[in-house]
C-alpha positions as a Markdown table, in Angstrom:
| # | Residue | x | y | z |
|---|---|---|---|---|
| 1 | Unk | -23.8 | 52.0 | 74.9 |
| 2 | Unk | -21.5 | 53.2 | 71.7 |
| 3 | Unk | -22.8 | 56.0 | 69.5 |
| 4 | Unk | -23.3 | 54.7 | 66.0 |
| 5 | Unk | -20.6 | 55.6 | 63.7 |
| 6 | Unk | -21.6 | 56.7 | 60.1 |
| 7 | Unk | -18.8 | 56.7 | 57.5 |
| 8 | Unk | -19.0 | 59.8 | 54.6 |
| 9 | Unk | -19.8 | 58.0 | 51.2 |
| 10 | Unk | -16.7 | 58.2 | 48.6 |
| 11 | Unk | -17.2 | 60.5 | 45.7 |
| 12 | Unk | -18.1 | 59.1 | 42.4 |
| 13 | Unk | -16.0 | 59.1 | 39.2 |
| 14 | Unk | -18.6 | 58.2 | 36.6 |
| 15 | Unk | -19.2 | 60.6 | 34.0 |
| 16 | Unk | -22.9 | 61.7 | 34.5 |
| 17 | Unk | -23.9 | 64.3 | 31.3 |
| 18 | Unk | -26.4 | 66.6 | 33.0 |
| 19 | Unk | -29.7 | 67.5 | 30.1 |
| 20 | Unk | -28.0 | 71.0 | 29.4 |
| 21 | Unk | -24.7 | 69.1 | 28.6 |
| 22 | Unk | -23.0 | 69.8 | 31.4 |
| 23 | Unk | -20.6 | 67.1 | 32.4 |
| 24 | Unk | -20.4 | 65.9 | 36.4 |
| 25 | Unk | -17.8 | 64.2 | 37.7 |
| 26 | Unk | -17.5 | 63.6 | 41.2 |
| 27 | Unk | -18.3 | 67.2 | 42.6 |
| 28 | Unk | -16.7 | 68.7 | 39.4 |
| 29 | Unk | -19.2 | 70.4 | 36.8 |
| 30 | Unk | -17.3 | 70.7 | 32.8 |
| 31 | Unk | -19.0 | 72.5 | 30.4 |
| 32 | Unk | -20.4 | 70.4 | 27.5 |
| 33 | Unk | -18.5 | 70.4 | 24.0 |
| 34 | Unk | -19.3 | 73.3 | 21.8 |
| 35 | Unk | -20.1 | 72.7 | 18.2 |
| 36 | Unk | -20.0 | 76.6 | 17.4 |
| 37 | Unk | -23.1 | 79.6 | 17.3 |
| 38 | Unk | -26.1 | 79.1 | 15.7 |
| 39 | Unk | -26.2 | 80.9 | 12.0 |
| 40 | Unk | -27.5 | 84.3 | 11.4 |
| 41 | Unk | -31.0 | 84.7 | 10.3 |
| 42 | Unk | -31.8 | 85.1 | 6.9 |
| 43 | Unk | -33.9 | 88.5 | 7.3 |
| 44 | Unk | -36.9 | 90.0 | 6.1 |
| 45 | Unk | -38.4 | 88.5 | 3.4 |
| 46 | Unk | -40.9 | 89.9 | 0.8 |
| 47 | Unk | -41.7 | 88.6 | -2.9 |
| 48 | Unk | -38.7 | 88.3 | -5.2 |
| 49 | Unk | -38.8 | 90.4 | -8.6 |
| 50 | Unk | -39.3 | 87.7 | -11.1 |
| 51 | Unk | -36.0 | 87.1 | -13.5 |
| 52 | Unk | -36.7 | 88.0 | -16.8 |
| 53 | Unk | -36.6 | 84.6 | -18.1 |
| 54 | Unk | -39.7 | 83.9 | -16.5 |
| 55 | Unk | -41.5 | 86.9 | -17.4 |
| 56 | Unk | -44.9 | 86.2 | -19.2 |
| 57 | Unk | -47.8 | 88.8 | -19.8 |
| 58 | Unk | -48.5 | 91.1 | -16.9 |
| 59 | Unk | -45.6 | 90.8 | -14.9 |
| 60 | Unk | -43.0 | 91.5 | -17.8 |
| 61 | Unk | -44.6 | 95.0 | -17.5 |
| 62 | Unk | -44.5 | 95.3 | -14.0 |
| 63 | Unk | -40.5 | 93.9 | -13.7 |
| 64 | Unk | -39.7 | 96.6 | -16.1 |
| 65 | Unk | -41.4 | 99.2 | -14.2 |
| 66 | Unk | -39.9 | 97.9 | -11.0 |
| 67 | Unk | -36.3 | 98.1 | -12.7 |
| 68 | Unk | -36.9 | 101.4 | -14.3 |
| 69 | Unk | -38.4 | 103.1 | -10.5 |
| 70 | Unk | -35.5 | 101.9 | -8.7 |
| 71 | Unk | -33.0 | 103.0 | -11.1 |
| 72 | Unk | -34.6 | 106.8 | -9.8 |
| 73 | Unk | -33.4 | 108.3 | -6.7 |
| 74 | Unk | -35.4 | 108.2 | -4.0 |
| 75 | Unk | -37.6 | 110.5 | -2.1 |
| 76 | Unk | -35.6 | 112.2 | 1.2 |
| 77 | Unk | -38.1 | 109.7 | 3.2 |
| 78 | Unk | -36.7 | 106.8 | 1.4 |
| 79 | Unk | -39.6 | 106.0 | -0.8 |
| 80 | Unk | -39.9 | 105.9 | -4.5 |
| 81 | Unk | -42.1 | 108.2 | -7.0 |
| 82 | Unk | -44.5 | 105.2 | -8.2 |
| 83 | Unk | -45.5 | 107.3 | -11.2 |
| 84 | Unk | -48.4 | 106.1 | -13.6 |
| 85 | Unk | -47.3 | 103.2 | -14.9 |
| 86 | Unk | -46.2 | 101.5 | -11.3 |
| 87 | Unk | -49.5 | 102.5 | -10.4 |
| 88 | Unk | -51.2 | 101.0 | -13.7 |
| 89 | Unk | -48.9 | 97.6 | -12.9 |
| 90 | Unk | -49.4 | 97.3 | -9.6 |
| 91 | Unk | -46.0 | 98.3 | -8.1 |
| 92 | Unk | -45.3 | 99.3 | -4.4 |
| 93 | Unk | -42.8 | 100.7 | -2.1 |
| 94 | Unk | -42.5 | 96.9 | -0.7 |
| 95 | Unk | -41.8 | 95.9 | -4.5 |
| 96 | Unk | -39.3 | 98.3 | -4.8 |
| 97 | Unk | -37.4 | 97.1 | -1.6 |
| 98 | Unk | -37.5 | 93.7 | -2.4 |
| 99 | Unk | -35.9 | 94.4 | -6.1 |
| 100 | Unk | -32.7 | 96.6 | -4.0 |
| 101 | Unk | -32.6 | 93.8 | -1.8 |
| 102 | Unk | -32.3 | 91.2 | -4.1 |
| 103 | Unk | -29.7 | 93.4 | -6.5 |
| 104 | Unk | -28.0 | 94.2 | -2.9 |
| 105 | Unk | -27.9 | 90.1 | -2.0 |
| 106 | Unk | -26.6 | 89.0 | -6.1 |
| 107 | Unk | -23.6 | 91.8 | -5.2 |
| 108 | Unk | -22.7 | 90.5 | -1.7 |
| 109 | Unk | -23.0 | 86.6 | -3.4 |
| 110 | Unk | -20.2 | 87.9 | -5.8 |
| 111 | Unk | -18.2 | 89.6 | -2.9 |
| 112 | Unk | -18.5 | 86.3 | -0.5 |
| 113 | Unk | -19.7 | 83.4 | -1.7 |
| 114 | Unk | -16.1 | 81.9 | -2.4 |
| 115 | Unk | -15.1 | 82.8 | 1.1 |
| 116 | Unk | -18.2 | 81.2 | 2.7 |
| 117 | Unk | -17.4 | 78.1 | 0.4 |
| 118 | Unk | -14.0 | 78.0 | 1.8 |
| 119 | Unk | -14.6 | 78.2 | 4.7 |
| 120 | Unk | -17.5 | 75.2 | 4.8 |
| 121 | Unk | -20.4 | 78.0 | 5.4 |
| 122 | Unk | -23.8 | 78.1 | 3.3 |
| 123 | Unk | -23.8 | 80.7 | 0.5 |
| 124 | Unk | -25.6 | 84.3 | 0.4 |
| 125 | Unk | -29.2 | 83.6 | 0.8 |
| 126 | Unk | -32.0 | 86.2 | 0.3 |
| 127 | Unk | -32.2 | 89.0 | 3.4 |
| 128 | Unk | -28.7 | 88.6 | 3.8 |
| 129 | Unk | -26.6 | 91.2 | 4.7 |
| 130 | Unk | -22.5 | 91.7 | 5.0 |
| 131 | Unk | -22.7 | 91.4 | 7.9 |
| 132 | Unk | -24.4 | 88.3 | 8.1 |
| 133 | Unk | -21.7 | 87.3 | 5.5 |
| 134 | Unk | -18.9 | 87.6 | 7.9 |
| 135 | Unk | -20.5 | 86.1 | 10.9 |
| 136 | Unk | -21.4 | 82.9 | 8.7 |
| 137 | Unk | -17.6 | 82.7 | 8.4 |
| 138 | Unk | -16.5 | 83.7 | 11.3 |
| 139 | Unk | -19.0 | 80.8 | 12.7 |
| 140 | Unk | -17.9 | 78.3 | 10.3 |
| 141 | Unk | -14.3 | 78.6 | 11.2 |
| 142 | Unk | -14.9 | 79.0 | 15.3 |
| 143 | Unk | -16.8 | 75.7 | 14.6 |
| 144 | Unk | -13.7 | 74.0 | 13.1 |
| 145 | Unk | -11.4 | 75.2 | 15.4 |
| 146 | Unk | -13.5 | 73.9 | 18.2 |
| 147 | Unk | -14.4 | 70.7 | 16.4 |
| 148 | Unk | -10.8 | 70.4 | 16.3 |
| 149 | Unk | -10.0 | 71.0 | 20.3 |
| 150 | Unk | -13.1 | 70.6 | 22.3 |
| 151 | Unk | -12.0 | 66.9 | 22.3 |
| 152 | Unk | -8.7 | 67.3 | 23.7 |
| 153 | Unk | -10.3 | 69.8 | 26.3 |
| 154 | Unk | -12.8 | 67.1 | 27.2 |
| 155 | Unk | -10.4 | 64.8 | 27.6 |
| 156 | Unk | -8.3 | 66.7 | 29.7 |
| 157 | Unk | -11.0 | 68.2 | 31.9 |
| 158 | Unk | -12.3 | 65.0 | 32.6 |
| 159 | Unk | -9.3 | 63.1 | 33.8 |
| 160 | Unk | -8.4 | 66.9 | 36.0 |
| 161 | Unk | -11.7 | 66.1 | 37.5 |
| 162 | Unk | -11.2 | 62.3 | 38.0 |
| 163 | Unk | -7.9 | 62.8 | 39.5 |
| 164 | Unk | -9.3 | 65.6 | 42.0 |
| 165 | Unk | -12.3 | 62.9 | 42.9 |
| 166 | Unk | -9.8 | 60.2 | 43.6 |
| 167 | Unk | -7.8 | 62.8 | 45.6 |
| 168 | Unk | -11.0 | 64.0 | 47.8 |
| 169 | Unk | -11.8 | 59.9 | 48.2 |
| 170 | Unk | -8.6 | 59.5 | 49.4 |
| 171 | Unk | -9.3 | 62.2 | 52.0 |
| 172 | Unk | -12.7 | 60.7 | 53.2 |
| 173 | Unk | -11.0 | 57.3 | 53.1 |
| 174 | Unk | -8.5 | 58.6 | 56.2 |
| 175 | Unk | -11.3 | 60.3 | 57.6 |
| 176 | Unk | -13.2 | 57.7 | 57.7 |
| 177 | Unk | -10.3 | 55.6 | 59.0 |
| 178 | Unk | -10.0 | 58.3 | 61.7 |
| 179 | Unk | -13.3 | 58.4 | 62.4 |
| 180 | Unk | -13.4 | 54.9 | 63.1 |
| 181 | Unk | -10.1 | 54.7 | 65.1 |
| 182 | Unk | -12.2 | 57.4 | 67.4 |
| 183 | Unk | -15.0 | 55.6 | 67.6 |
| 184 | Unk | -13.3 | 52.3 | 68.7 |
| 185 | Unk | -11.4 | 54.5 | 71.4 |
| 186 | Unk | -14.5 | 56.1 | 72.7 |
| 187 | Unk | -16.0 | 52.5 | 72.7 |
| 188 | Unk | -13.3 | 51.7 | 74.7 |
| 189 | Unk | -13.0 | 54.8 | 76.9 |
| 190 | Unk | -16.7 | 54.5 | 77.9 |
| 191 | Unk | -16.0 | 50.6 | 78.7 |
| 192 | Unk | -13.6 | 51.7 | 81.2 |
| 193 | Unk | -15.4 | 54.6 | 82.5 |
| 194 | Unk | -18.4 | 51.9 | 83.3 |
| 195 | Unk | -15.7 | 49.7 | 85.0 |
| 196 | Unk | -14.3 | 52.6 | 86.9 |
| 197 | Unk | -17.4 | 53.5 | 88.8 |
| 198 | Unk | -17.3 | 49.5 | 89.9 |
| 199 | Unk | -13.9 | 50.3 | 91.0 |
| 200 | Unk | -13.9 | 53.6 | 92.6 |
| 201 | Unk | -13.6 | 52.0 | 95.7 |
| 202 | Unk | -10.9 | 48.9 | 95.0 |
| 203 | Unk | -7.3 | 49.4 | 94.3 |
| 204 | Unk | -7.3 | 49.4 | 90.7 |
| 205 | Unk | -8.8 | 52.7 | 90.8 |
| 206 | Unk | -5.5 | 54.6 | 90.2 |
| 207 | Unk | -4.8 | 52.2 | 87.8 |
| 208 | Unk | -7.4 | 52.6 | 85.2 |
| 209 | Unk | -7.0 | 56.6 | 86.1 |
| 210 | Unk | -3.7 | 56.6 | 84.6 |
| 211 | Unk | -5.0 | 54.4 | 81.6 |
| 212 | Unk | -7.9 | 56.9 | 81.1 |
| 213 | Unk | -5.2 | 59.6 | 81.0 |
| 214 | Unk | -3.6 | 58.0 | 78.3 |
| 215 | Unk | -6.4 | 57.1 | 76.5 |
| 216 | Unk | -7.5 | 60.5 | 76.5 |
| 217 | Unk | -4.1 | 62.0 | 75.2 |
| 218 | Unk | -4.2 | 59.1 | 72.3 |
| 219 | Unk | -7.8 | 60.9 | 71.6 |
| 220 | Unk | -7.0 | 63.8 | 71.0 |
| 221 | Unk | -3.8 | 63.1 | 69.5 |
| 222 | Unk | -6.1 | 61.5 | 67.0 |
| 223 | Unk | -8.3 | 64.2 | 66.5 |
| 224 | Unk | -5.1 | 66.6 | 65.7 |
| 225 | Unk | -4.0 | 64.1 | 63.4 |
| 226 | Unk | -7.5 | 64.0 | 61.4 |
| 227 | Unk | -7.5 | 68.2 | 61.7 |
| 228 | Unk | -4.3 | 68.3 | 59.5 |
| 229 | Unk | -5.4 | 65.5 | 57.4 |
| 230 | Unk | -8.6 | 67.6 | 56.2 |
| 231 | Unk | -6.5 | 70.9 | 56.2 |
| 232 | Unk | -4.0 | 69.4 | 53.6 |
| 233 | Unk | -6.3 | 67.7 | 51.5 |
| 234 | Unk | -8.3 | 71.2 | 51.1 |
| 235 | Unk | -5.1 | 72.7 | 50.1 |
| 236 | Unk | -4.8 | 70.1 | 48.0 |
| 237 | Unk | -8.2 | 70.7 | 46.0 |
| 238 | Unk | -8.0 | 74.5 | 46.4 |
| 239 | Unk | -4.5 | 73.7 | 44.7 |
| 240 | Unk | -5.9 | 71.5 | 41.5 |
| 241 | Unk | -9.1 | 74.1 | 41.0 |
| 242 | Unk | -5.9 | 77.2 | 40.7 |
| 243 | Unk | -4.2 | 75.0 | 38.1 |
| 244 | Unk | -7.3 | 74.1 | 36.1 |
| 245 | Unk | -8.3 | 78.2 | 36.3 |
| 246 | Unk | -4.7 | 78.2 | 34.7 |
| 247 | Unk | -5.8 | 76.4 | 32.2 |
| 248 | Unk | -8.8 | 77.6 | 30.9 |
| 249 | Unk | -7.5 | 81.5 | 30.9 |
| 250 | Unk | -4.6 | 80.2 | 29.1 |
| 251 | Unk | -6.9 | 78.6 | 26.4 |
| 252 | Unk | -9.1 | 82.0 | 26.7 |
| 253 | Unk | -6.2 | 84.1 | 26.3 |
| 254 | Unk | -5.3 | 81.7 | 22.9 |
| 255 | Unk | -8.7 | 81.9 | 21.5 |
| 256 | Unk | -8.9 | 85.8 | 21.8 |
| 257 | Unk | -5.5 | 85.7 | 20.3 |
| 258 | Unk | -7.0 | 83.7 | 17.2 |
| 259 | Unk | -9.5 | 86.2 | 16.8 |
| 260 | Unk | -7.4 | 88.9 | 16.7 |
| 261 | Unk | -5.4 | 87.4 | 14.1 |
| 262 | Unk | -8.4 | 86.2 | 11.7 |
| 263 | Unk | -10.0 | 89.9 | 12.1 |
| 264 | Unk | -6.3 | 91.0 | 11.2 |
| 265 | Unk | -6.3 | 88.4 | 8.2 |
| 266 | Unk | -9.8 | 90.0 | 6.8 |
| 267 | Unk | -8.6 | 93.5 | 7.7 |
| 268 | Unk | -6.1 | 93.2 | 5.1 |
């Protein structure tokens, strides 16, 4: 009776876009496009000194008693001398804070907002610090640059992994061939050994032994051949995977080299 022969399924090559974004094609995992890092948060935030165009009764005394306590150094624990009249008005330490930090935030505005607006970022925004000022840009312009590549990278990722599918399918296709060329000859081997224990004892017998024989050597001549088949095609992939590593450190290596340069650029 023949053993039943079950061919390896081909690889597909439809692009499958996994919930994290991940891209699959074939056995080939490409990382999703990139749209840039999420923005800095926007700090603390506490109640605003109100501008003195909207000062009205109480609170035009406190403002001024805010402006006029902050103007005084502070404490060496970092704290301001209240004094009577920011006691009689209500003012606090928090006050106090807020007031720097909004004087602090109208300075870095002046220092960045025409870079952030250059470079498509959101202006200075309350909590803000300089250092949230540069990250915004440096986000803003890592987002354009990869708005302006990740497509080409996708593009060219996918069709690296398309071509490598179609490779390995090629592989499993003369596998498969192999496989069934094996089959058919152990189909056929087992045939004769059945007809050969009819025949031990008739003239054929040396015959079909010498048939057998070559059967056999056609076997595992078959089998060799399927051995080097699978060995070249794993060179093969192992081959494609060392060029698309290539790739990718090369782009690295181009990316780091752009930061360099725009750190460089705001250096100067």
């Amino acid at each position: 009776m023949s053993d039943l022969y079950m061919p390896e399924p081909l690889l597909s090559t439809k692009r499958i876009v996994l919930p994290d974004g991940t891209i699959q094609i074939g056995e080939t995992l490409i990382e999703g496009g990139k749209v840039g890092n999420l923005q800095v948060g926007r700090g603390e935030m506490g109640a605003i000194p109100v501008d003195p165009e909207k000062r009205s009764g109480k609170n035009i005394f406190k403002a001024n008693a805010i402006e006029e306590i902050a103007k005084r150094p502070p404490k060496p624990d970092g704290t301001y001398d209240i004094g009577y009249i920011g006691k009689m008005t209500g003012v606090t330490q928090k006050d106090i804070e807020n007031y720097n930090t909004t004087v602090d935030q109208r300075k870095l505005a002046r220092a960045y907002n025409k870079q952030l607006r250059e470079a498509g970022a959101r202006e200075v925004q309350w909590g803000d610090t300089e250092l949230t000022a540069q990250n915004l840009i440096d986000d803003a312009l890592e987002k354009k640059k990869l708005q302006k590549n990740e497509p080409k990278r996708l593009i060219q990722e996918e069709r690296a992994a398309r071509s490598l599918t179609r490779d390995q399918n090629r592989g499993i296709r003369d596998t498969n061939r192999v496989l069934r060329a094996e089959q058919t000859e152990q189909n056929r081997y087992n045939d004769i050994l059945e007809r050969q224990n009819r025949l031990e004892e008739r003239e054929l017998y040396n015959r079909d032994r010498d048939r057998l024989d070559r059967i056999e050597q056609r076997r595992e001549n078959m089998l060799m051949r399927k051995d080097n088949l699978q060995f070249q095609y794993a060179q093969l992939a192992q081959l494609e995977r060392q060029r698309e590593q290539d790739r990718r450190d090369k782009a690295l290596m181009m990316l780091l080299q752009g930061f360099q340069n725009l750190g460089e650029a705001f250096t100067i």
